[in-house]
C-alpha positions in Angstrom: 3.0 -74.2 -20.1 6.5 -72.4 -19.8 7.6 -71.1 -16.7 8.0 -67.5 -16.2 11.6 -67.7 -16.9 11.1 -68.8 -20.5 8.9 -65.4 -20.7 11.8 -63.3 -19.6 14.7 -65.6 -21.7 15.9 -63.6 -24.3 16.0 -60.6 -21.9 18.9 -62.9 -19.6 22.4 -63.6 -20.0 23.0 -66.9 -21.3 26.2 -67.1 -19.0 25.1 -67.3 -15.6 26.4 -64.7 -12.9 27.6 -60.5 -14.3 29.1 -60.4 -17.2 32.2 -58.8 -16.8 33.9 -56.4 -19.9 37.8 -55.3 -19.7 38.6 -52.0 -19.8 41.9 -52.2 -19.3 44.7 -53.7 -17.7 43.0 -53.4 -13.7 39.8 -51.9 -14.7 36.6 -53.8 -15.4 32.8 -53.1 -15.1 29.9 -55.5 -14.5 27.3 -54.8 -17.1 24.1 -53.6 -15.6 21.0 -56.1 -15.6 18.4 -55.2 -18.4 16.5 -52.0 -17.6 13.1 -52.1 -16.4 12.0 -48.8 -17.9 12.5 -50.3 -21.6 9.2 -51.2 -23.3 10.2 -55.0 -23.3 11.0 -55.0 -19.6 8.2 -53.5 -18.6 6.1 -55.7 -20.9 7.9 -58.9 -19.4 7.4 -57.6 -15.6 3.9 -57.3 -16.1 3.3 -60.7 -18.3 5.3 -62.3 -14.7 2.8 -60.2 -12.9 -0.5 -61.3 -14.9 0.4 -65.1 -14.4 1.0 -64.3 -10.8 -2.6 -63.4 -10.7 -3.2 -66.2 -12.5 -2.4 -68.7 -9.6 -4.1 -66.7 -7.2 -7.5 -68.3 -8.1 -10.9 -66.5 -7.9 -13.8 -67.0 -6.3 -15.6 -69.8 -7.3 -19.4 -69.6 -8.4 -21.9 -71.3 -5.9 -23.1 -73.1 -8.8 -22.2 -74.3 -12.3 -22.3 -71.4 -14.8 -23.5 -72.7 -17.7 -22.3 -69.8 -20.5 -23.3 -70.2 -24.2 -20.8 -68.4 -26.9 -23.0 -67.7 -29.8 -22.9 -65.6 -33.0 -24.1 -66.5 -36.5 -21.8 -64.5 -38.1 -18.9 -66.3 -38.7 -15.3 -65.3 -38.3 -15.9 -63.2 -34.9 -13.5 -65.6 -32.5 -16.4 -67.8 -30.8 -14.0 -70.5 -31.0 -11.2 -68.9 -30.5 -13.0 -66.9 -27.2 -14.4 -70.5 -26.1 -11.0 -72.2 -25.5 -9.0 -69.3 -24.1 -11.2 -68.2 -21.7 -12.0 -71.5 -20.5 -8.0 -72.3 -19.9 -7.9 -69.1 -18.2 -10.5 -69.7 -15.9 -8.9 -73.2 -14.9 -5.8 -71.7 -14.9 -7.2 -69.4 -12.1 -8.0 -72.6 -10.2 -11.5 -73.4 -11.7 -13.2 -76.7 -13.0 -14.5 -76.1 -16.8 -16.1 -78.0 -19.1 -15.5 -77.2 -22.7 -18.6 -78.5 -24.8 -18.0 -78.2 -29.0 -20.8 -78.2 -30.3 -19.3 -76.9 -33.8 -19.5 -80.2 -36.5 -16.3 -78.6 -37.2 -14.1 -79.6 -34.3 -12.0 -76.4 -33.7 -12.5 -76.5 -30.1 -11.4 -79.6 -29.5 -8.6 -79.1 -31.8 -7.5 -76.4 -30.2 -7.8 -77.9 -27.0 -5.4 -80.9 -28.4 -8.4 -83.3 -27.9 -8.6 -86.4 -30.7 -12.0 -86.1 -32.3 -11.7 -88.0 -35.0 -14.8 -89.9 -36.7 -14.4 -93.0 -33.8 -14.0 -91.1 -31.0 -16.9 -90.7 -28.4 -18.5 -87.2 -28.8 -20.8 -85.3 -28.4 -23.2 -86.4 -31.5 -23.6 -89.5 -29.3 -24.5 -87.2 -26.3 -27.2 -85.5 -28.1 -28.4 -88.3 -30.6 -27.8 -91.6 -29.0 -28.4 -90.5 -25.2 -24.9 -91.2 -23.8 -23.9 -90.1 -20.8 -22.0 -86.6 -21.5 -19.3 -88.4 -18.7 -18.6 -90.9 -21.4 -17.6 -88.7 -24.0 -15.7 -85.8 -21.7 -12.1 -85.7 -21.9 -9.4 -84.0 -19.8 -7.2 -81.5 -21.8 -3.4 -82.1 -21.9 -1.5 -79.6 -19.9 -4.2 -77.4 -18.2 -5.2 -79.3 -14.7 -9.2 -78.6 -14.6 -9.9 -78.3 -17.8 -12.2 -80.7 -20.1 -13.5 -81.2 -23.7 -16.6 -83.0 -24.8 -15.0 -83.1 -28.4 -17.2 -82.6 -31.9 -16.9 -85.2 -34.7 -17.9 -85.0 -38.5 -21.0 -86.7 -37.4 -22.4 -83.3 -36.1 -23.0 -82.2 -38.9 -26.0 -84.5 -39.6 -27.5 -83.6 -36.0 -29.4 -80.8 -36.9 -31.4 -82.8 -39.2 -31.7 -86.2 -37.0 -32.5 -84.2 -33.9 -35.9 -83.7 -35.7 -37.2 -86.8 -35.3 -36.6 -87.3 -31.4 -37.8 -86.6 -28.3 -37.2 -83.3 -26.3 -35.5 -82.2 -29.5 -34.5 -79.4 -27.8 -33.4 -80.1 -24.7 -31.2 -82.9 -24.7 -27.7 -81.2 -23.9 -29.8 -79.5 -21.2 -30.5 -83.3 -19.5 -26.7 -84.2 -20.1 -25.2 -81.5 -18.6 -27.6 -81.9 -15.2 -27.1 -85.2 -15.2 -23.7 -84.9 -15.1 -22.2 -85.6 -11.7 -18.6 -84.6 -11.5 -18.9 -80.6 -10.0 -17.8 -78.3 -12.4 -17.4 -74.4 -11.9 -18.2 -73.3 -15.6 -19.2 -75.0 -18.8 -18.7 -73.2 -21.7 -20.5 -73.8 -25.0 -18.9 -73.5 -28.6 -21.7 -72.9 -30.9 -21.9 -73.1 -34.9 -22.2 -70.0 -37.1 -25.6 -70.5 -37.4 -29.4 -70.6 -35.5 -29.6 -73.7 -35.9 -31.3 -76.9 -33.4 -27.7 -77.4 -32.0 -27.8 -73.4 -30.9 -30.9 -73.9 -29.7 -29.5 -77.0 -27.9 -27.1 -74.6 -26.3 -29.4 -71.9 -25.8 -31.8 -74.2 -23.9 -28.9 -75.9 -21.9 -27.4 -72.4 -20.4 -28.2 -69.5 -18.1 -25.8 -67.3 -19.7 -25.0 -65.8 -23.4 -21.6 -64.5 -24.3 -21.1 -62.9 -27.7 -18.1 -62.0 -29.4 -18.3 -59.2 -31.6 -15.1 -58.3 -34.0 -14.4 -54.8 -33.6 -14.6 -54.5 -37.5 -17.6 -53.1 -40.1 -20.2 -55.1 -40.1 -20.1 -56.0 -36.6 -23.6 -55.7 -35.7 -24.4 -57.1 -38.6 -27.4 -60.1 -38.1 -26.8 -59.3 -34.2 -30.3 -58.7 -34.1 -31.9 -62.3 -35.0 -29.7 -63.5 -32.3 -31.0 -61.4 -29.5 -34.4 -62.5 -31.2 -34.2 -66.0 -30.6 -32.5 -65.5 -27.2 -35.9 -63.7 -26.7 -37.6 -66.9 -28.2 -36.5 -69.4 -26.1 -36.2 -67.3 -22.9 -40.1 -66.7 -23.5 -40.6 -70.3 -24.4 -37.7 -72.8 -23.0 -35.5 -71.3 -20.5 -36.7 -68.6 -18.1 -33.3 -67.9 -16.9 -31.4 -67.5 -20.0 -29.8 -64.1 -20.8 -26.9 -62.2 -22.8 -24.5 -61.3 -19.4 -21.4 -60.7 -21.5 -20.3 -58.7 -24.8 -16.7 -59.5 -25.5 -14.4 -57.1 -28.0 -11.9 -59.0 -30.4 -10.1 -58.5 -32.6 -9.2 -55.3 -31.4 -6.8 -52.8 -33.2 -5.7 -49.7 -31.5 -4.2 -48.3 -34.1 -7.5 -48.2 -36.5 -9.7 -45.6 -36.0 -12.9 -47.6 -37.4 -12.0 -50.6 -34.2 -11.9 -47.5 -32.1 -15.7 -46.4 -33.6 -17.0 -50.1 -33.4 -16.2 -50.3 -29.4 -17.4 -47.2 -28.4 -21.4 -47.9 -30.8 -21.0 -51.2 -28.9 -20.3 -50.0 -25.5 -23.1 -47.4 -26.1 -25.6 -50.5 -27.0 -24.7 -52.7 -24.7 -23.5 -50.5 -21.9 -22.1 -52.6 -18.9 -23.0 -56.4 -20.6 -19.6 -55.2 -22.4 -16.4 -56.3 -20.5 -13.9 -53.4 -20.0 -10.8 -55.8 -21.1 -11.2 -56.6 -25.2 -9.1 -58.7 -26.9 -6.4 -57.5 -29.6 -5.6 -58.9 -32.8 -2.9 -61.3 -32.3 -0.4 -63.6 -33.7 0.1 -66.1 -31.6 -3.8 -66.5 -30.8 -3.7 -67.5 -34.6 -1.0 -69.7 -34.1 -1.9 -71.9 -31.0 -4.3 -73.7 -32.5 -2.4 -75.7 -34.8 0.0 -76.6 -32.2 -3.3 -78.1 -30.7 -2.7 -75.4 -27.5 -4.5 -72.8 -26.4 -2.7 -68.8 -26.1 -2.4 -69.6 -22.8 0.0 -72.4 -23.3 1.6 -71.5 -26.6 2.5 -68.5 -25.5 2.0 -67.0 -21.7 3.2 -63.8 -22.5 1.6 -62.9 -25.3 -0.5 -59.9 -25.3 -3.9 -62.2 -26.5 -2.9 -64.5 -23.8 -2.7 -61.3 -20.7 -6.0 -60.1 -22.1 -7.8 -63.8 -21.8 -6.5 -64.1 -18.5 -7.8 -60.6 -17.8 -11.0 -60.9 -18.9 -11.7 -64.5 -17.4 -10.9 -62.4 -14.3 -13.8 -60.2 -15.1 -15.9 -62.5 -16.2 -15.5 -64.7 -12.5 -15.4 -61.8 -10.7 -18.8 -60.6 -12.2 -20.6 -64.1 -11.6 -20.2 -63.4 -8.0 -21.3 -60.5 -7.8 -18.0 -58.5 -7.1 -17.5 -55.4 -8.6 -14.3 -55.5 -10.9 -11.6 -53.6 -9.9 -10.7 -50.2 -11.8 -7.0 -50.9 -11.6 -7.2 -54.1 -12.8 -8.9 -52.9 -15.8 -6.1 -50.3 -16.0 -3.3 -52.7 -15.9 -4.6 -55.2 -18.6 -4.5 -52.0 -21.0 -1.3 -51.6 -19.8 -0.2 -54.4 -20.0 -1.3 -54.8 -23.9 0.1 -51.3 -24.6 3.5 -52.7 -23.6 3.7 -55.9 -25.2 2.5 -54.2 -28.5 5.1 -51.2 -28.5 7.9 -53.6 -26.9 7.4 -57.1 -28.8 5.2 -57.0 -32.1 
């Protein structure tokens, strides 16, 4: 992760001490230092001000949240939502389990974690009984964080899982009989409604969907809050949808603009007041095998995670979250937009 430094490097003098200019024979000037009232110094001062936060640490749940991110539609930033917010929430001093549950392994590449076809994983978790310890590994450059990592040989769970025992809740037995204490573990579901979701679904207390602020966005919404219903009524008593999260968000597009405010009206205060913009360099960090966190710290998708983990923890715990911070993660995101994209 850089330092804050790095953040603020273009801004600096590469000569250290003032610069000094000549104007004339016994007159000179130091230049003055970089102004904070210009849209990049303000955006820099507050990325050095949201990382602050950021080692501050929150408080910590009593127990393990188990949160499931799920949403058949595809292309809505589960995976994307999955790693970010889990770095951010160890980066606020937390212990979180990232479980990729996706046969396609974008979580764990994103996270930098090898999942290739001989590596331990979590098909052997959930179709061989291994303990989940076995397979967990610890993710380069973010203390507390960890990946159970998703091979190619995922994809033929969904039709071995048929065949077995407790189909259906055999991530749930992993994950309590895993012994190292943990803050959160979050779940990175497939596109789809699948045994594996079901898996998840069973396993966690809490569902977190991502919805694109784009048309369509409710789109098949619907049969997911069915089958939450389904194995609430069935499977897990405790399960429920605590968190709707905005991505994808463009301020400058008056249909992202209708799509918030519908699913703010649905939803009402399931939906977290920070919402993630489209971004760059939250594209970009995952084939450096980093989350926006690490890629890039003062990014304004990487503010916004941080932000919204903050909500997220802060909700958990029954604390209300605070008005101003809300205020100065838009802020914040207004700045870097105007100042650096």
């Amino acid at each position: 992760m850089r330092s804050d430094a790095n953040i603020a490097g273009p801004m600096t003098d590469p000569v250290p001490g003032p610069r000094t200019e000549s104007m004339g024979d016994d007159v000179s000037r130091e230049t003055p230092p970089p102004m904070d009232d210009t849209p990049i110094g303000r955006a820099a001062q507050l990325a050095v001000e949201a990382l602050g936060r950021a080692g501050e640490g929150l408080p910590r749940p009593e127990q393990t949240r188990v949160i499931v991110v799920a949403n058949q539609k595809g292309g809505v930033g589960k995976t994307t939502t999955t790693v970010n917010l889990a770095a951010s929430l160890a980066l606020h001093g937390g212990r979180v389990l990232v479980i990729d549950l996706d046969p396609q392994g974008n979580a764990s590449t994103a996270l930098g974690i090898d999942h290739h076809a001989e590596v331990p994983s979590i098909y052997d978790v959930l179709v061989e009984s291994k303990p989940l310890a076995e397979v967990v590994q610890p993710v380069p450059d973010v203390e507390g964080l960890f990946c159970a990592p998703a091979t190619i040989d995922l994809a033929g769970a969904e039709i071995e899982l048929v065949s077995l025992v407790a189909r259906e809740s055999r991530l749930e037995r992993a994950i309590q009989s895993y012994e190292q204490p943990l803050d959160y573990v979050l779940i990175d579901c497939p596109p789809s409604l699948g045994l594996l979701t079901v898996n998840a679904l069973v396993a966690g207390q809490e569902v977190l969907i991502p919805i694109q602020c784009e048309y369509y966005a409710l789109e098949g919404l619907g049969q997911l809050l069915r089958n939450v219903d389904l194995v609430r009524g069935h499977l897990n008593p405790a399960l429920h949808v605590s968190t709707i999260l905005l991505t994808m968000y463009d301020g400058r597009t008056r249909l992202a603009s209708q799509v918030a405010e519908e699913v703010r009206t649905h939803f009402g205060d399931e939906v977290l007041r920070t919402s993630i913009p489209r971004s760059v360099r939250i594209s970009e960090a995952p084939s450096y095998g980093q989350t926006v966190l690490t890629y890039d710290p003062g990014s304004s998708g990487a503010l916004s995670y941080l932000e919204a983990a903050r909500e997220i923890a802060l909700k958990g715990v029954g604390v209300h979250y605070d008005e101003q911070q809300a205020h100065l993660g838009a802020q914040t995101e207004q700045s870097m937009v105007e100042g650096i994209q």
